[in-house]
N, C-alpha and C positions, 0 to 999 in steps of 0.2 A: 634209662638215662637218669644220672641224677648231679645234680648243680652240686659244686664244692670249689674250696679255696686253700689258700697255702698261708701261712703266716710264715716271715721272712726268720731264718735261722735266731736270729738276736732276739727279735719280738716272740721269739718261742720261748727263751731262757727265761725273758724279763717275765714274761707268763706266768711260766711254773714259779718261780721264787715270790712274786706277789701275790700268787692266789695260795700259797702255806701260810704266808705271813697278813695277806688282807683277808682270808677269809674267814669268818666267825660262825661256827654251828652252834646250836642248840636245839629243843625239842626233837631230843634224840636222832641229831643230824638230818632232820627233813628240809632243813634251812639252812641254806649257805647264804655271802654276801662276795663280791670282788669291788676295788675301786677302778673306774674308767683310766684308760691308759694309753697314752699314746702307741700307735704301730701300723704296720703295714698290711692289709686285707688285699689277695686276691680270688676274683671270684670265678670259678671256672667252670664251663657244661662239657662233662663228660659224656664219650659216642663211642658205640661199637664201628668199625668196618673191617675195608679191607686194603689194599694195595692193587693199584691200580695201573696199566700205562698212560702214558700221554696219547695214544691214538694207536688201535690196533684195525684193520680189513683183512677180511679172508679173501683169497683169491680161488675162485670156484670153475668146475667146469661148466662149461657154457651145454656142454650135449655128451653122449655116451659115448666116449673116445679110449686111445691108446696115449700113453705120455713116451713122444718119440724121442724128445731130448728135457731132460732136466736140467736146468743153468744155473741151480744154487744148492746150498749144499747147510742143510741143520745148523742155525748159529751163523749163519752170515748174513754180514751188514749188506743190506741195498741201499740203492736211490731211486727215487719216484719214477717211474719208468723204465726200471731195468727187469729187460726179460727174463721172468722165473720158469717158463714151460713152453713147449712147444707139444700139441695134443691133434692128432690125427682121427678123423671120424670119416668111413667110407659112406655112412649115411649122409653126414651131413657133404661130401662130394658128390653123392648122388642125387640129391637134392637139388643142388647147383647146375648138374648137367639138365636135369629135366624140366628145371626153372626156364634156364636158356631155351631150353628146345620147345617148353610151352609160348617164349615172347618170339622164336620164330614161327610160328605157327599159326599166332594172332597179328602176326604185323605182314598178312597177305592173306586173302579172301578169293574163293575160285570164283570167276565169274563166267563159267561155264554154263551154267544152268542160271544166268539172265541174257537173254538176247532180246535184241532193239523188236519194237514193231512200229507199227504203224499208226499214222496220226492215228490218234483218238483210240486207239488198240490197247489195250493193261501191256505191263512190259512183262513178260514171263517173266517167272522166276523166281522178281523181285522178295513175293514174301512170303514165300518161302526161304528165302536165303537171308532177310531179316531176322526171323525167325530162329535162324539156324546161330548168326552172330551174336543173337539177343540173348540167349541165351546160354554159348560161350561165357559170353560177359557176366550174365549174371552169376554161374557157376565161380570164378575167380572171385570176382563180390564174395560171396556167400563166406571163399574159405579165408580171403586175407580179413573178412571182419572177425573170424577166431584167431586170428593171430596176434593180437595185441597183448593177452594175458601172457602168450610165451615169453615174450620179449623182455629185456632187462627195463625197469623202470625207468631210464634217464632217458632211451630212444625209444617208449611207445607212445609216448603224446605226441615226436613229431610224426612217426606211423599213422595212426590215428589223422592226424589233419592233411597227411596225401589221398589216405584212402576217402576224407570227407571229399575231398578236391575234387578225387576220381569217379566216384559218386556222381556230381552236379556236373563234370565231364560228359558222363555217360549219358547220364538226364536229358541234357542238351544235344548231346550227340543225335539221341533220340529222334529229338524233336526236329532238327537240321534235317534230318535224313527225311522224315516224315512228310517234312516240307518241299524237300529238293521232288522226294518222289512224287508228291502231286505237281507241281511244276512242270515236271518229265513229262507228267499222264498228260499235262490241258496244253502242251509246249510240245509237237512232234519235233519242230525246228532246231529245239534245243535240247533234246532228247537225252543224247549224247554225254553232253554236256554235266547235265543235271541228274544223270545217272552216277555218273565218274563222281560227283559229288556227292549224293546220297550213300554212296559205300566209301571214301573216305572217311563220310562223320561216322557212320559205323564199325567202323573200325577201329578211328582216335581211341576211343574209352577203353575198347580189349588191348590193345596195343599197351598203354597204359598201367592197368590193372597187371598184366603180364610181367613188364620191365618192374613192377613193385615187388610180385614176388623172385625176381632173380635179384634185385637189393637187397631185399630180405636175406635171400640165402648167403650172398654174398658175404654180406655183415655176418653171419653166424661162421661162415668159413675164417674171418679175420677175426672173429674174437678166439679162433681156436688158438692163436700165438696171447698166452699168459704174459701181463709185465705187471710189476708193483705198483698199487695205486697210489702208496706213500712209501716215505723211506725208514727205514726198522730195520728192525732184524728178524731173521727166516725161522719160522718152525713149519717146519714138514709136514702136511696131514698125512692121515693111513689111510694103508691101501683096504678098499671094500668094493660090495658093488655097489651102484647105484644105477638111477634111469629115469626119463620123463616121460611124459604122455606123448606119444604120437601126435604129428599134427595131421588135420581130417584131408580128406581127398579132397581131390579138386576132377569132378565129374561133368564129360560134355568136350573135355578141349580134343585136338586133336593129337596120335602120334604118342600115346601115353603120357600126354600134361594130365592126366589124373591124379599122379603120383608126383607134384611138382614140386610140393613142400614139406613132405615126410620126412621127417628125421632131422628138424633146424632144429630144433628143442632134446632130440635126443626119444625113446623109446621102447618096447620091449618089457617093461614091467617093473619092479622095485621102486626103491624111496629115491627122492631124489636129493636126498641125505649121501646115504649108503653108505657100509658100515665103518665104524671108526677105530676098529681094535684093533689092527691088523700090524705090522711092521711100517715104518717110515713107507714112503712110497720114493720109486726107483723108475730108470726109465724102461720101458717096456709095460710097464702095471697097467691095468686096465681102471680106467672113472666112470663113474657113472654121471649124469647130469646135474648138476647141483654140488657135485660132492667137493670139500675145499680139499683141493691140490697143496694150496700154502696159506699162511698165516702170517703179518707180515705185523712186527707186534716195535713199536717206540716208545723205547725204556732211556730214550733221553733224558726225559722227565719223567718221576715217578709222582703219583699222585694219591692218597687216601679218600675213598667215597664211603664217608661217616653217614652215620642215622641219628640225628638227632629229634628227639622229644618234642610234640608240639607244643611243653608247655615251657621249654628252653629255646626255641627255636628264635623269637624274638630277639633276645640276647644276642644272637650271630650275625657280625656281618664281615664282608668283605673286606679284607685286607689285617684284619683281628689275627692275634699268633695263637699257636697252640704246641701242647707236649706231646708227640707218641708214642706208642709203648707200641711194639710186636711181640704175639706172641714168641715167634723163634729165637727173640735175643731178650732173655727174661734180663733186668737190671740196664737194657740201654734205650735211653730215650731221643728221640730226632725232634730236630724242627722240623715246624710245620706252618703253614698259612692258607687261611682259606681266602678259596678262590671264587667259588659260586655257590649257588643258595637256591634249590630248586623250586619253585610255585607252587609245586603242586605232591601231594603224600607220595611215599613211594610207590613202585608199580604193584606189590605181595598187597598194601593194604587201600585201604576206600573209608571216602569221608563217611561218618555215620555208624562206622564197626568196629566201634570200640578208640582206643587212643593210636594215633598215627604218629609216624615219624617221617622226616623231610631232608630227602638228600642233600649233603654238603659237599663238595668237593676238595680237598688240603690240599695243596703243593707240598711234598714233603721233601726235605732238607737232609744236610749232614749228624752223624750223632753229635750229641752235644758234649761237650768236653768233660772231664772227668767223671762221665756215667760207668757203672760196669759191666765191664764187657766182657767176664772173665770164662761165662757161661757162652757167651755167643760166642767164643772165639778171637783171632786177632782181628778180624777183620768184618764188620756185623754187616753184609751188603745185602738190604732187602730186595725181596723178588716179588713177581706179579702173584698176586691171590693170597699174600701171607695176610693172617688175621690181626689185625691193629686196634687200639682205643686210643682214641684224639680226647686231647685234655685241651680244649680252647676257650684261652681266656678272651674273658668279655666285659669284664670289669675289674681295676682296680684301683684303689685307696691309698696312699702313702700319707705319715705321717696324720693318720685321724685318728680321732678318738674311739677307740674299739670297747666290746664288751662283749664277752662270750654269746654265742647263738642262744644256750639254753636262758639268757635273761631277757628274752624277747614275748608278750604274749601278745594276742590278736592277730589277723591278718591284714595282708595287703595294707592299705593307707588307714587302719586302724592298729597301728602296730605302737607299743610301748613297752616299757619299762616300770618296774617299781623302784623309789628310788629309797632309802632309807634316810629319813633325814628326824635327829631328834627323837629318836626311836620311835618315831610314825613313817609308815610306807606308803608313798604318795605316786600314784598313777601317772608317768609322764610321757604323755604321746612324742614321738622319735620317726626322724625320716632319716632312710638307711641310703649311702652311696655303693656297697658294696656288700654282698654276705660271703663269709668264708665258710670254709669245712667248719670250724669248728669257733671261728669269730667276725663280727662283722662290724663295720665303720656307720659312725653315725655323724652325720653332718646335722642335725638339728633335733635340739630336744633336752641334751646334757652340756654339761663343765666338766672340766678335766676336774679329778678330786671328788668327783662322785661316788657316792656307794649305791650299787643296784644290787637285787638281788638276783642270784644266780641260778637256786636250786629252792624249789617249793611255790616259786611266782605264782602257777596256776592256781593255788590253793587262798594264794592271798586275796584280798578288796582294798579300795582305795580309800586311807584314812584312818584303818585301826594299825594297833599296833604290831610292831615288828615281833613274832611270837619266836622269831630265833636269838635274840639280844640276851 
């Protein structure tokens, strides 16, 4: 990255012709002089990047499917919600049936094997048949608390707080039933009664647990219909395979609920990438889990994500314009403006390892009128990933008193001038408004009609004589 400026075309002429006519060599030209001169300094921080969209989302598949209908077509514009796929998964169908068939199964309890007895008599049965629901229940526990990692990020937190729910359900249910049955046992009178209720609380929580995972599956069946999360334009991913992890058994229920939740996620083996070289994909192709079906990319607004220098970055703010250059249209330059300014170094570098650079974001514009375009063609229209360098001015000076970069010595707030005066060279400290490529404005320090030295400064002290006169 490195900081430069532009002197305005006229303050270039005036340039050249006074520094032939002001400038005085001697000592075998290791000393030059110019006199201060009014002009115009801008000062700019050059940045590499790239070309960016306004907002791009892939649209992925949710589990190991077939694409039974494709509804858009390479290059077409959508709107946010318009159906891009329709994706058919016999696992994730199978899923769904055995989901339901586990929540019938836990939503009725045989009470075959509890029969009443008599006051003060244990009630058959009971616990064993406790026993038998308890651990039902805890089996569906066990597998919906793996099921949160499957889950798309936006619906596992509220998964997560049914299953804590279902949980403190069960808990209680528990302890209901525990309670009802001693009741039962010291109560012959209300025996009955307090039975029927001890297996309803036992039951609430599996019952529970069960309808969560035919939600669950449910949900993975409805996300198998793809729509656009934003509205762009369509690029197609390829066709590969891909695949997720299995999700675990579910061991204990009745009626093969073992198999209740296999295949919401998708499974079988592979990345859940899966491969991307393949031809467009078409309908009939087969996905794997994860793998993007479509890309859905707005190029309404084109944007440039520059890297700029931490030692330039200060310089930059918000709403500051700048020049850009692509490579593909060598001689045409775009407007640009920045838009954001990121906190923190980019994500390749880390504080501490050497010099960092800090994302910028441009809005980039139309080309600028009479650039040349003769190489890009008649029509220079950038595209996502072309490589750019932003020219963003950050300072500039009109009408101030300028004087070449190289008659500057010192740094930072120790910065001067020697000025020629009386053919003695006198040290004159200068606070600068602006530095250019090749000149920079000084708002305090000089008088128009000054002579500074341009060439040999470093060599000189403050007070003797001017060794090029």
């Amino acid at each position: 990255m490195r900081r430069h400026g532009r002197l305005s075309a006229l303050a270039t002429a005036v340039a050249v012709a006074l520094a032939v006519a002001g400038c005085t060599r001697g000592d075998e030209g290791r000393f030059a002089t110019e006199q201060v001169r009014v002009g115009d300094v801008a000062e700019r921080v050059s940045a590499p990047g790239s070309v960016q969209p306004a907002a791009q989302a892939d649209v992925r598949a949710p589990s190991d499917a077939r694409v039974t209908k494709l509804a858009v077509r390479d290059g077409q514009r959508v709107e946010e919600g318009q159906l891009i796929a329709r994706l058919d998964s016999p696992r994730v169908d199978d899923s769904l049936r055995q989901a339901e068939a586990a929540a019938a199964a836990a939503s009725s309890a045989s009470l075959g094997n509890v029969v009443p007895a008599g006051a003060g008599q244990p009630i058959g049965g009971l616990d064993a048949f406790q026993a038998e629901v308890g651990a039902a229940g805890e089996s569906i526990l066990a597998v919906l608390r793996d099921l949160p990692p499957n889950l798309p990020p936006a619906e596992r937190a509220a998964f997560e707080r049914r299953l804590a729910e279902a949980e403190a359900r069960l808990a209680d249910s528990r302890r209901r039933a525990q309670e009802a049955a001693a009741a039962a046992q010291a109560q012959a009178q209300a025996q009955g009664a307090a039975l029927r209720q001890a297996l309803d609380a036992m039951t609430a929580a599996q019952r529970a647990q069960a309808q969560a995972a035919v939600d669950v599956a449910r949900d993975a069946k409805r996300r198998l219909t793809l729509r656009a999360p934003i509205g762009g334009t369509v690029q197609l991913g390829r066709a590969g395979q891909g695949g997720g992890a299995p999700a675990p058994a579910i061991p204990g229920l009745p009626a093969g609920a073992g198999q209740a939740l296999q295949g919401l996620t998708g499974g079988g083996g592979g990345g859940g990438g899966g491969g991307q070289g393949g031809p467009p994909l078409s309908s009939g192709a087969e996905v794997g889990a994860g793998q993007t079906v479509a890309s859905i990319v707005d190029v309404g607004e084109l944007h440039v994500a520059a890297d700029v220098d931490e030692t330039d970055i200060a310089l930059v703010k918000p709403g500051e314009v700048a020049d850009v250059e692509l490579d593909a249209f060598p001689g045409v330059r775009f407007d640009a403006e920045v838009q954001r300014i990121a906190t923190t170094p980019t994500a390749s570098q880390a504080p501490g390892a050497g010099g960092v650079s800090y994302r910028v974001d441009l809005l980039l514009g139309g080309a600028q009128p009479g650039t040349d375009g003769e190489a890009a063609g008649a029509d220079p229209v950038p595209r996502v990933g072309m490589t750019a360098t932003a020219d963003i001015l950050v300072r500039e000076s009109k009408g101030a008193l300028t004087v070449a970069s190289s008659a500057l010595v010192g740094r930072g707030a120790g910065q001067g001038v020697f000025v020629v005066d009386g053919g003695v060279v006198r040290l004159r400290p200068v606070r600068l408004a602006a530095s250019g490529e090749d000149r920079v404005a000084v708002v305090e320090g000089l008088r128009g009609g000054d002579v500074v030295v341009t060439r040999g400064a470093e060599r000189l002290r403050d007070g003797q004589d001017y060794p090029g006169a």
